[in-house]
C-alpha positions in Angstrom: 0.0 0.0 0.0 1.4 3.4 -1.4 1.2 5.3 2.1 2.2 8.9 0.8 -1.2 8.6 -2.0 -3.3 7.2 1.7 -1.7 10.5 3.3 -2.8 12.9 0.2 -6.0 11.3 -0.8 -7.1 11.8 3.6 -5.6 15.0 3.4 -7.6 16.0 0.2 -10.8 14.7 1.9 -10.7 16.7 5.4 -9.4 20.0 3.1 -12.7 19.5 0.8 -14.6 18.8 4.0 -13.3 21.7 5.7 -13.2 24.5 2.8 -16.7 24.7 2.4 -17.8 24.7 5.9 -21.1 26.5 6.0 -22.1 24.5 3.1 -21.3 21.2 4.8 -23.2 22.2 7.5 -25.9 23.1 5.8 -25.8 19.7 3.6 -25.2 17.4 7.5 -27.8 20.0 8.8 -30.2 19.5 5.8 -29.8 15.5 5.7 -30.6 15.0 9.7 -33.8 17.2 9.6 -34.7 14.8 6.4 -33.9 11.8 8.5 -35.2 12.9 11.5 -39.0 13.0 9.5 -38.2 9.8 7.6 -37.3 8.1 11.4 -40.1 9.8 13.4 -42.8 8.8 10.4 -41.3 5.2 10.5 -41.2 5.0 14.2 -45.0 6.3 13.9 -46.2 3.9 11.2 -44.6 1.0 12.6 -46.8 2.0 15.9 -49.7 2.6 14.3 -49.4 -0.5 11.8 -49.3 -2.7 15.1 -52.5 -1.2 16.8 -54.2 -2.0 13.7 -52.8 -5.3 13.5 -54.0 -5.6 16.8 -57.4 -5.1 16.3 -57.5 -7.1 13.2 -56.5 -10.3 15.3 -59.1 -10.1 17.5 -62.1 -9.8 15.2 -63.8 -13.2 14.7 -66.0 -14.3 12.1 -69.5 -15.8 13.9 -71.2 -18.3 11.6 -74.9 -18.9 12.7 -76.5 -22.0 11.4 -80.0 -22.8 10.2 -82.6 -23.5 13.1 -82.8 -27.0 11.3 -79.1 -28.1 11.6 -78.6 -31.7 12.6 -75.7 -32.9 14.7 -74.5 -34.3 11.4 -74.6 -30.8 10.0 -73.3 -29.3 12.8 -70.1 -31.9 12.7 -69.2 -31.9 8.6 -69.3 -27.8 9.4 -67.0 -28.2 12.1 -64.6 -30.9 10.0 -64.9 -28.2 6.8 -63.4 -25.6 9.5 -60.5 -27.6 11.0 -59.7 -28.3 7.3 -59.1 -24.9 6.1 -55.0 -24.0 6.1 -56.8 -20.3 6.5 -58.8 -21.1 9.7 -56.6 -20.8 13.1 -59.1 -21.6 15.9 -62.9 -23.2 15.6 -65.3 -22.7 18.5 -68.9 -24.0 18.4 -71.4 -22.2 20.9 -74.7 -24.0 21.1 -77.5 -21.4 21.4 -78.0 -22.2 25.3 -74.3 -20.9 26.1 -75.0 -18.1 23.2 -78.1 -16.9 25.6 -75.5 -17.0 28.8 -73.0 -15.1 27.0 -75.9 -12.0 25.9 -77.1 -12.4 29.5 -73.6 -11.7 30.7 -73.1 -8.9 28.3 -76.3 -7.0 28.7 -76.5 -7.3 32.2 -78.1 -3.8 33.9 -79.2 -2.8 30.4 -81.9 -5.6 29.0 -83.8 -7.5 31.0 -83.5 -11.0 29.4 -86.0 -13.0 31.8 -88.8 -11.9 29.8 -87.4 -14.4 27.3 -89.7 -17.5 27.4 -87.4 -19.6 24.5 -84.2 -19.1 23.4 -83.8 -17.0 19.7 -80.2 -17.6 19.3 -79.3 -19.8 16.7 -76.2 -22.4 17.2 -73.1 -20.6 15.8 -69.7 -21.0 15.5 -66.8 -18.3 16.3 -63.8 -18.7 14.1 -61.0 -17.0 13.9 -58.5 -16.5 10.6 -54.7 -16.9 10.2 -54.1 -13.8 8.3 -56.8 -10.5 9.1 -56.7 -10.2 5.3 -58.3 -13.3 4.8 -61.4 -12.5 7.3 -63.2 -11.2 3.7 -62.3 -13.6 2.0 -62.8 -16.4 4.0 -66.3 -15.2 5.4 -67.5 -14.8 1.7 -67.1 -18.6 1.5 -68.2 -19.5 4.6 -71.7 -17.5 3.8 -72.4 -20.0 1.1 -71.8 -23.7 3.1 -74.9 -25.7 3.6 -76.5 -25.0 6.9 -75.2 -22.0 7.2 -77.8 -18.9 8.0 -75.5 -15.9 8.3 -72.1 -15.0 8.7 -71.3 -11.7 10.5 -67.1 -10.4 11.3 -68.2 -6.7 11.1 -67.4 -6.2 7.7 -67.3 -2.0 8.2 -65.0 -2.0 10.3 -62.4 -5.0 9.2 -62.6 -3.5 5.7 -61.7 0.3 7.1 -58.7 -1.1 9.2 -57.6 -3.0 6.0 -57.9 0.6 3.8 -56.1 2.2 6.5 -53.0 -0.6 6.2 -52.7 -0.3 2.6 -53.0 3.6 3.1 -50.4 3.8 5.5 -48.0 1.7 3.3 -48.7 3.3 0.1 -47.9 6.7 2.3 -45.0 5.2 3.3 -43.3 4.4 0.3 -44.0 8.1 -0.5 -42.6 10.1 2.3 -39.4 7.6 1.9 -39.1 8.2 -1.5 -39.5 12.2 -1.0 -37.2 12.5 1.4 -34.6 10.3 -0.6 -35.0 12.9 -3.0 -34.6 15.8 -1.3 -31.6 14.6 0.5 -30.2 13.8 -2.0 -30.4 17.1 -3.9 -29.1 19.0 -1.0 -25.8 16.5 -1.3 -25.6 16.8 -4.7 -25.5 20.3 -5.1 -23.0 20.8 -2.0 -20.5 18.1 -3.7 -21.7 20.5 -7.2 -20.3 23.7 -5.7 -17.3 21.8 -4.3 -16.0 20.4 -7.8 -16.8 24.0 -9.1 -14.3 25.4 -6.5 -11.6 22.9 -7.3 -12.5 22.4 -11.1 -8.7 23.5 -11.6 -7.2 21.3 -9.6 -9.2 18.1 -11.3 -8.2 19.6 -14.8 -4.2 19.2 -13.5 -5.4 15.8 -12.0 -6.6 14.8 -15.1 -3.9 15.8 -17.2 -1.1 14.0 -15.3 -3.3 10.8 -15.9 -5.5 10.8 -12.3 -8.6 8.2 -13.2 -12.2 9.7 -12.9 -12.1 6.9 -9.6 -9.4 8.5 -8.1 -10.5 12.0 -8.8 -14.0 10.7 -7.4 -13.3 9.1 -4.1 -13.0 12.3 -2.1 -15.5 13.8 -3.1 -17.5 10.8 -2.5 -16.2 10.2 1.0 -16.8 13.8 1.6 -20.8 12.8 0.5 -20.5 10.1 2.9 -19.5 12.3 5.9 -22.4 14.5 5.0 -24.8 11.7 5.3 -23.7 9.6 8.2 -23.0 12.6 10.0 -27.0 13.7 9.5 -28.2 10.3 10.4 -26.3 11.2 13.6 -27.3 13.7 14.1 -31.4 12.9 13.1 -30.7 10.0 15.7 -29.5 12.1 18.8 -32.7 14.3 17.5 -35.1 11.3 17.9 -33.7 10.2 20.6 -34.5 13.8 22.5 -38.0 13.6 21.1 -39.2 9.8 22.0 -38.0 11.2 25.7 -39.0 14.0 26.0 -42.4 14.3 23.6 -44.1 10.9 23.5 -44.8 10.3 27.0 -46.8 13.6 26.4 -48.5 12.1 23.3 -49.3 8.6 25.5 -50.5 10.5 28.1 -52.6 12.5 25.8 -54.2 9.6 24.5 -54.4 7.6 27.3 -57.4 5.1 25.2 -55.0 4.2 22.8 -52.3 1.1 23.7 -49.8 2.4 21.9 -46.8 -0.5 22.0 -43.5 0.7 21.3 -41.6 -2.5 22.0 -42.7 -3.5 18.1 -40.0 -1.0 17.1 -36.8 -2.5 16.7 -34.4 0.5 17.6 -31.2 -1.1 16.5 -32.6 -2.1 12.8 -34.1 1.5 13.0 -30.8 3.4 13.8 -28.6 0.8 11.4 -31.1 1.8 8.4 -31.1 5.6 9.3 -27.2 5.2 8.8 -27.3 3.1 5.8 -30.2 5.7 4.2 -27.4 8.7 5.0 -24.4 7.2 3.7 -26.3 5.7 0.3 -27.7 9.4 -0.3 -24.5 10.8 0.8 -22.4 8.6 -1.9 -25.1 8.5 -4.6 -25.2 12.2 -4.7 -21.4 12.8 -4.9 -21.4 10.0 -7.1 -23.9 11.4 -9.6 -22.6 15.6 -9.2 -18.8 14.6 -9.7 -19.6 12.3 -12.9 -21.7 15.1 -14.4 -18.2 17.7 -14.2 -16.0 14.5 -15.2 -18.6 14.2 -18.8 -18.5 17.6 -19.2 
């Protein structure tokens, strides 16, 4: 290893670094405010998806059967259940545990001795692998012999399933917007930089430097920028989740928010990765533009 080209190529790094000061601030500065939204929104989703998901698990599908079900009925039903790779648990209430269970539930608010037979039909309460399926699933389970109705409040499964696929599709946006503007910040930090030095690449060039080696420090200069921003963003978030969301759980003390889904170290390794990917790309892309032209 040629020591004395290590020694110039570090040197040429943290003078390019250090020359346009206000601007690298301004490019770190600009990159952890960008990370710092793209963190707190996927710290938020990731929440938020897991409250939903939450919900979703718990909503079972009731199938009541036919007032003229037979035993037999009752037990190729049951079978059809237990054989359906989408179905995770079967439970079959006979109408006389059905009437306990309303009791129970409507105690102090209808009187239910002024029953003198039982309405409820024989039902079964099932419950899906995947909350996706519940639809799906019930759809089917609608049209099977002896079957009366089939009710998993569809209104409210189907707005928690819109509400996913919102939050994704949302998702992929912000990420992608903030990618972008990152990355233009970078970009046209590393621009001015070349500009500043475009005489010194020109004598580069003509005592036979490679575009690679007239690259590298501007591209380690990019990745600075960026893992110094997701740094910085993380310090940020790490003020914030103390300081502001005990507020927010407070605030909303109704909602069981669980934090514990969030896997901090994944979240701060991809904050980093996002930073120095920008931070490279951008370089990358601004010095090969002055190298073509």
């Amino acid at each position: 290893m040629d020591w004395g080209r290590v020694r110039f190529f570090l040197g040429e790094v943290a003078r390019g670094f250090t020359r346009n000061a206000v601007m690298q601030i301004t490019a770190i500065g600009t990159v952890a405010m960008t990370l710092l939204l793209l963190g707190a929104f996927l710290f938020i989703r990731t929440t938020i998806a897991d409250l939903g998901n939450g919900m979703l698990q718990q909503i079972e599908i009731s199938v009541y059967l036919t007032p003229d079900a037979t035993p037999h009925t009752i037990a190729a039903l049951r079978a059809s259940f237990h054989a359906d790779p989408r179905i995770s648990t079967v439970e079959f209430i006979p109408k006389a545990e059905g009437l306990k269970e309303l009791r129970a539930r409507t105690r102090g608010v209808i009187d239910t001795s002024l029953l003198t037979e039982n309405p409820l039909p024989d039902k079964f309460r099932i419950r899906v692998r995947s909350p996706q399926l519940v639809p799906a699933v019930a759809g089917e389970l609608r049209r099977l012999s002896g079957v009366d109705n089939v009710v998993y409040g569809q209104g409210v499964v189907e707005r928690l399933l819109r509400l996913d696929t919102v939050l994704q599709r949302i998702g992929v946006a912000m990420i992608a917007l903030f990618v972008i503007v990152a990355t233009i910040i970078i970009s046209n930090t590393t621009r001015l930089a070349v500009y500043a030095r475009r005489r010194e690449i020109s004598i580069m060039q003509l005592v036979g430097a490679t575009n690679l080696y007239v690259r590298m420090p501007f591209i380690c200069e990019g990745l600075i920028d960026g893992v110094l921003g997701a740094a910085v963003a993380i310090i940020l978030l790490v003020v914030v989740h103390a300081t502001l969301w005990p507020r927010l759980l407070d605030a909303l003390p109704f909602v069981q928010f669980n934090t514990a889904v969030v896997d901090v170290p994944v979240l701060v390794l991809q904050l980093f990765l996002v930073g120095g990917v920008i931070g490279t790309g951008a370089a990358w892309i601004s010095v090969g533009r002055h190298l073509q032209t």
